[in-house]
N, C-alpha and C positions, 0 to 999 in steps of 0.2 A: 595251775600246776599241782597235779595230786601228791601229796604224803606218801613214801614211799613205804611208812610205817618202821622205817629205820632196818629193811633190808634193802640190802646192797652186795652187787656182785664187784667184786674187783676188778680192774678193767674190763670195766661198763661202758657204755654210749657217753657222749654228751650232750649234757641237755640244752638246747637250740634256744629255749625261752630264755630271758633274762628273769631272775626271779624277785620279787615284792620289794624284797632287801633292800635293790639294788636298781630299782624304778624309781623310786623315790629321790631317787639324786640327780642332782645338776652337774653330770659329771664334768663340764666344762667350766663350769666355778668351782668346783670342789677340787679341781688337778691346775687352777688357774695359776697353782704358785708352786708346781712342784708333784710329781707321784710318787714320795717318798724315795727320793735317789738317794746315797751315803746314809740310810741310818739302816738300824739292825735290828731286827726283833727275834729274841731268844723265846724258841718252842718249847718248854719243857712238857714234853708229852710221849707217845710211844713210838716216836718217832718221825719223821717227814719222808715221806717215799719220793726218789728222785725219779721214778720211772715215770711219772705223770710228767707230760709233757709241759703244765703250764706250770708247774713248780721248779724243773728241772735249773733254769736259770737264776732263780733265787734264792741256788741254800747255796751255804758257804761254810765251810769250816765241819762243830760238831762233835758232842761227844755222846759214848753211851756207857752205863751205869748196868749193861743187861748182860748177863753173861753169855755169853757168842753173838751179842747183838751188834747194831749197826747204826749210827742214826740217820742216815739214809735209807733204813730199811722201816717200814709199819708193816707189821701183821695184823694187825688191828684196825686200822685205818683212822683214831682219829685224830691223832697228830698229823696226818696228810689234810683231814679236813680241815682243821684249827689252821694251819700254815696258810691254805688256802685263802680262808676270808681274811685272812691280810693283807698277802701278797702276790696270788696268783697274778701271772701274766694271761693277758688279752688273748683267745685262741679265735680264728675261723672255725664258726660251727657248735660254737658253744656261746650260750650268753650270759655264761659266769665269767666275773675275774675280780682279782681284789680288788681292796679300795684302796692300799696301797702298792699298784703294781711295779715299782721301782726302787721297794725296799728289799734288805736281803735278811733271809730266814737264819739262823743258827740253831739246826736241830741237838735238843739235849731229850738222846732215849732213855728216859726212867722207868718204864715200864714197858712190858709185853701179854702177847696173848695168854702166858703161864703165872707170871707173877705180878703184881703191884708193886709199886714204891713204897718207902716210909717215908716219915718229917724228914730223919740224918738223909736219905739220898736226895732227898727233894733239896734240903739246905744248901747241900756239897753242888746241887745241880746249880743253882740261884751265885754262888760264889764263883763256880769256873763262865756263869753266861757274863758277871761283871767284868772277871780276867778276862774276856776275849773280847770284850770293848762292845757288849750290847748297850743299848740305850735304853729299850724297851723288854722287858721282861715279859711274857705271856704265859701265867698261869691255869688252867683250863680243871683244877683239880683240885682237896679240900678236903678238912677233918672238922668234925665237931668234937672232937677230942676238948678234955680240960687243957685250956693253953698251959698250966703248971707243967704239961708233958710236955711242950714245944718249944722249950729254951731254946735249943741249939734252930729250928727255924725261926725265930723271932729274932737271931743274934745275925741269922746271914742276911733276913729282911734289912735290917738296921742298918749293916754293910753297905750292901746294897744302895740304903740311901742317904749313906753319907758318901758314896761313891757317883751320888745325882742321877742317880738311873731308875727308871718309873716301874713298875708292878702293877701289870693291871694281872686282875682275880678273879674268878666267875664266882658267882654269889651261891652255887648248888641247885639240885633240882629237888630238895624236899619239900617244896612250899604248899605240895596240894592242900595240905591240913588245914592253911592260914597259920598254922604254930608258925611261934618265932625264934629264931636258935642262932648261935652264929659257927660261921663256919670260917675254918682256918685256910691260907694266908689272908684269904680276905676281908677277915675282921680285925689284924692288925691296923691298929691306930697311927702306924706309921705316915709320916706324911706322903710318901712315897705309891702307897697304895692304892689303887683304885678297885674297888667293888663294882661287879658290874652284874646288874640284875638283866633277864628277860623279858622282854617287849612282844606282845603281840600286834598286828596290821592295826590296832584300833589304839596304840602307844600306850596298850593298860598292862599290870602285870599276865605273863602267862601263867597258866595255873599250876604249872610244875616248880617255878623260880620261888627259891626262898627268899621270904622277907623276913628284916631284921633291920636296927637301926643300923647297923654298917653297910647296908646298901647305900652306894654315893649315886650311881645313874643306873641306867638299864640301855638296854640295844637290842635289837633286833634277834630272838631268840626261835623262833618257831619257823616250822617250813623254809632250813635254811640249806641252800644247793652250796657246794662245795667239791674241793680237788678229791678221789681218791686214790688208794695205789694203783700202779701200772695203768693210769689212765684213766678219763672218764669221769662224771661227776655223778653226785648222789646226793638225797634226801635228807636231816636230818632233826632234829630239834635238841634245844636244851643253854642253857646260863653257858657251858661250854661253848656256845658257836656265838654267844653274845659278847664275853671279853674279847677275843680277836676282833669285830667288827670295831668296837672301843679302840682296841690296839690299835687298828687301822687306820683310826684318824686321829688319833696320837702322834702315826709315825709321819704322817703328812704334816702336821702342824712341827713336829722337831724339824722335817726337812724344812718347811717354808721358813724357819724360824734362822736355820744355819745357812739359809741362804743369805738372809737378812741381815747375818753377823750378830742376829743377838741369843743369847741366851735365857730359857728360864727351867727352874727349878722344878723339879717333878710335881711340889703342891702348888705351882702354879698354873702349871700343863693340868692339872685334874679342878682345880678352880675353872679354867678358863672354859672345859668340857660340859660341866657343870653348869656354870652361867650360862652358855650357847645353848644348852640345853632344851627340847621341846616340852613346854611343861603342860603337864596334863591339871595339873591342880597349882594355887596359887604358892604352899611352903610343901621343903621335902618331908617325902612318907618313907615309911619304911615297906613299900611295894615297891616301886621304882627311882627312891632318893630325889633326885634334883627333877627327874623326867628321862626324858630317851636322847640319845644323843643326837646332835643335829650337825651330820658333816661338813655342812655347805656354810651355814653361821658360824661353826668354830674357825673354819679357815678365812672367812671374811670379815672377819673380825679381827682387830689386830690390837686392839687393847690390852694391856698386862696387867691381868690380875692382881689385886693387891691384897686383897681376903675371900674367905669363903662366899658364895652369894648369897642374894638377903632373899625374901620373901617376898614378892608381889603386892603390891599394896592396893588397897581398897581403892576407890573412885569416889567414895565420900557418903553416897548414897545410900541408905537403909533398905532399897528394896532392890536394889542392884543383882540380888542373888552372888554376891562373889563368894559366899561362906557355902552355899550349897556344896557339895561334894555328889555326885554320882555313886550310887554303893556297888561295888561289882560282882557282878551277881554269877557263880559257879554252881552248878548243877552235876555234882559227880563228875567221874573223868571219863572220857572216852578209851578204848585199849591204846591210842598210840601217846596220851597222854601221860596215863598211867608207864607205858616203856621209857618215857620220856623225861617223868621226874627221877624213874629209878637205874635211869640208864649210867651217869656220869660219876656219881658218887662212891666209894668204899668210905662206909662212914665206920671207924674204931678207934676205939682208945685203948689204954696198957700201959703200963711204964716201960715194957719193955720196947714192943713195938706198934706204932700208930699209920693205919693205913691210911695212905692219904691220898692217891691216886686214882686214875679216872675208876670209876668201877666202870666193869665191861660189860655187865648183863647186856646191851643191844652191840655194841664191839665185837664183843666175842661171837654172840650168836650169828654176827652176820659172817665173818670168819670159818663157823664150823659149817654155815650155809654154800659158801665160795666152794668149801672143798668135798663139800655133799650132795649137793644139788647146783642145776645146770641152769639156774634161772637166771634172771635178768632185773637188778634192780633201779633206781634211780629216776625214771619215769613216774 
């Protein structure tokens, strides 16, 4: 399935393939205990467009921060996509759907095609997704901002998780450098958080995802198909479509877990992510933390974490090769790579205000493209 290059026409086709993402699963062990029915996952993003037929039935509730906005409505489109790799519903004729298709969405609109969010709206968004009884918090956006700015987000974080409700984060798309930098909410130390870096088919970092020691795992990042508005699905990449797929087997393990009568704690739900975890190397790095996440071992696995995981242990052998590492080897970026790390980010700081919202450079441009030109994108 080709790269769409991150244009996309608003209701668009759907695309008939099922895509990489989502080949790779057993989906009849991975749903064997549950597709995420009664839990919630809170979008804070520009929105969830209900017009998309496979979304329609999973948002609920919602609020928006935008003025004359809606959170029902995306002009942007990627809080429709973000919503999507959760929770879409199963469509004839398409062979995308979430990984959690029986969870329900709560869109929280903090930004649009005009403006971005700051920390204080992102905070206030993070506090009314607790008040409305989310479980699951999905973040898709981020500041490298000095945290000294980010009191009032670091205080809703906190909330949040003394109120036992998870935080997953995308990790950013600065990483083409190799620099390492950390980026906000996802580098809170909260127990409640989870970082989630991008994966590409070969479960190594993509070359857009930032690494940092606050990266805990990575997920499926690159050539990721998803819901758009008024229908249709489309192309996209970035750390952004990596936490929701994170979310999504989050929101499967809180259901198999409520089904079960038991409870665990948000650092134990990112422990137990973690452990499952496909590991590419034997201890976590700061490219994709534990590994990439494994849906089918986290849910078949019913073990409850009791700490962080440990490191892989040697075989005893001197010549075993366990200490080799593979070096990964990037060669410049290709142009949709390049769109790809710069797509998601508004990276600023200020005391006064800190932008912390998706940046829109491929958002927006697919947006001014919808209503300029007559093409066709997603294929």
């Amino acid at each position: 399935m080709p790269l769409n290059s991150g244009q996309c026409t608003f209701g668009t086709d759907d695309i008939k393939e099922t895509p990489w993402s989502l080949q790779r699963l057993l989906t009849r062990q991975m749903w064997a205990y549950g597709e995420g029915q009664g839990v919630k996952v809170a979008v804070i993003d520009t929105g969830v467009d209900s017009g998309n037929e496979q979304l329609r039935g999973a948002i609920t509730g919602g609020k928006s921060y935008v003025e004359k906005g809606k959170p029902t409505e995306d002009q942007v489109g990627h809080g429709t996509k973000v919503a999507g790799i959760i929770a879409a519903r199963p469509k004839a004729g398409s062979g995308f759907y979430g990984l959690a298709p029986k969870a329900q969405i709560i869109p929280f609109q903090q930004t649009d095609k005009e403006k971005g969010g700051t920390a204080a709206s992102l905070a206030k968004a993070i506090d009314d997704a607790v008040a409305a009884g989310a479980d699951i918090i999905n973040i898709s956006q981020g500041t490298n901002a000095n945290p000294a700015l980010l009191s009032g987000l670091r205080a809703a974080v906190t909330r949040a998780e003394a109120k036992g409700v998870l935080i997953v984060a995308s990790a950013g798309n600065g990483g083409a450098s190799g620099a390492e930098q950390s980026m906000y909410p996802a580098a809170f130390e909260n127990s409640n958080v989870l970082a989630v870096g991008a994966s590409d088919r070969n479960n190594e970092r993509a070359p857009f995802s930032q690494a940092g020691s606050f990266v805990d795992i990575a997920a499926p990042g690159v050539d990721m198909v998803s819901t758009v508005p008024n229908g249709g699905n489309c192309v996209d990449q970035g750390t952004s479509f990596a936490a929701p797929y994170a979310a999504g087997v989050a929101a499967l393990l809180i259901g198999r877990n409520n089904a079960e009568h038991q409870k665990w704690q948000p650092r134990e739900i990112i422990w137990h992510l973690e452990k499952t975890a496909e590991r590419v190397r034997k201890n976590r790095d700061h490219n994709i933390g534990w590994g990439v996440v494994d849906p089918v071992a986290a849910l078949n696995d019913k073990t409850k974490p009791t700490g962080e995981p440990k490191p892989d242990t040697d075989s005893g052998r001197a010549d075993n090769g366990a200490d080799i590492q593979a070096a990964a080897l990037t060669i410049g970026e290709s142009t949709e790579e390049r769109q790809a790390r710069i797509a998601i980010y508004i990276i600023g700081g200020g005391a006064l205000a800190v932008a912390t919202v998706v940046g829109t450079s491929i958002a927006l441009r697919d947006w001014r493209r919808k209503n300029t030109l007559n093409t066709r994108g997603g294929h």
